[in-house]
C-alpha positions, 0 to 999 in steps of 0.5 A: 294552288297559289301561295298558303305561305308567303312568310315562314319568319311572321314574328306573330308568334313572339308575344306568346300566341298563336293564330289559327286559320280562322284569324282568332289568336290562342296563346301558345299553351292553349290546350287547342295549340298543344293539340295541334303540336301533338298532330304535327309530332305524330305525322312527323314520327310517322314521317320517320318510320316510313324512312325506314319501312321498305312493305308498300302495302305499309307504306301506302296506309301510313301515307295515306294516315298522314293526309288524315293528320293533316285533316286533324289539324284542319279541323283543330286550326278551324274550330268547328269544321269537321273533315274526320268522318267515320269512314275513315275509322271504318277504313282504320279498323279493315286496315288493322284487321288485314294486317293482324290476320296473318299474325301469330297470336299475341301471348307476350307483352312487346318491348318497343325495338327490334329494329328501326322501322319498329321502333318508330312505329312503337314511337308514332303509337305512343304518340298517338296514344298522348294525341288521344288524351289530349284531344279528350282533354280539349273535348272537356271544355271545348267541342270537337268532332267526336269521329276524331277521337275514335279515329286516333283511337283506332290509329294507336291500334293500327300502329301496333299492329303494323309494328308486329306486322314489321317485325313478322315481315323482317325475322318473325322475331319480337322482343318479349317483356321479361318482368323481374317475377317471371325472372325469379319463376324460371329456376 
């Protein structure tokens, strides 16, 4: 592969744009930028969780997940390319189900936490969960692989699930909510 970057200092940027790999320029709160903004701060949060997470099984999915995000930004940095196909949500949904199974039921709402690996997949589910309302803010007015949204969708949910799995590998133990009605229900 040659060079993708020669210069990281462009000062393209410094008038308030941003180009994108089909040589058109958006201004820098372009809702296509902010999107693609959001992608890079997921896999960056994924990034960070897989620091701490020592389950390969979890590993190998999130790295591959971080390819994915690449892709996504692929097709947000080159308006109508689609490289997101439903496979890949196919293969999100078999990863969340294989990961969920051996979980006890869910009959509490989790607080994020418990531990650093955790938390940043708590974090990267968040993340993903703001990626997906912009995308679907974006879609609005502009057209984009539909496959991508679901795919993001079905990721929010496997990042849920891989946190319990986390947490269920280290101790078995989650942290619960607590509301301040259940509080006063306990005598």
């Amino acid at each position: 592969m040659g060079n993708r970057l020669s210069s990281i200092v462009t000062r393209t940027g410094d008038k308030g744009s941003t180009g994108l790999a089909d040589g058109s320029r958006r201004d820098k709160h372009d809702q296509r930028i902010h999107c693609l903004g959001e992608v890079d701060e997921l896999n960056t949060t994924l990034g960070i969780a897989l620091s701490f997470l020592e389950d390969e099984d979890c590993r190998s999915v999130l790295f591959a997940i971080q390819h994915d995000l690449f892709d996504i930004g692929a097709e947000l940095c080159q308006p109508g390319k689609v490289l997101i196909q439903s496979v890949y949500v196919d293969e999100i949904e078999a990863s969340a189900a294989s990961f969920n199974e051996p979980l006890p039921p869910l009959k509490e709402f989790i607080l994020p936490g418990g531990s650093q690996p955790v938390a940043f997949l708590q974090l990267a589910r968040a993340t993903c969960r703001r990626v997906e309302r912009s995308l679907h803010q974006l879609r609005q007015s502009e057209d984009l692989n539909p496959v991508t949204a679901q795919y993001i969708n079905r990721l929010s949910d496997l990042l849920f699930i891989l946190a319990r799995h986390v947490a269920f590998k280290q101790d078995g133990k989650e942290v619960y909510w607590h509301s301040k009605y259940s509080r006063l229900n306990r005598g």
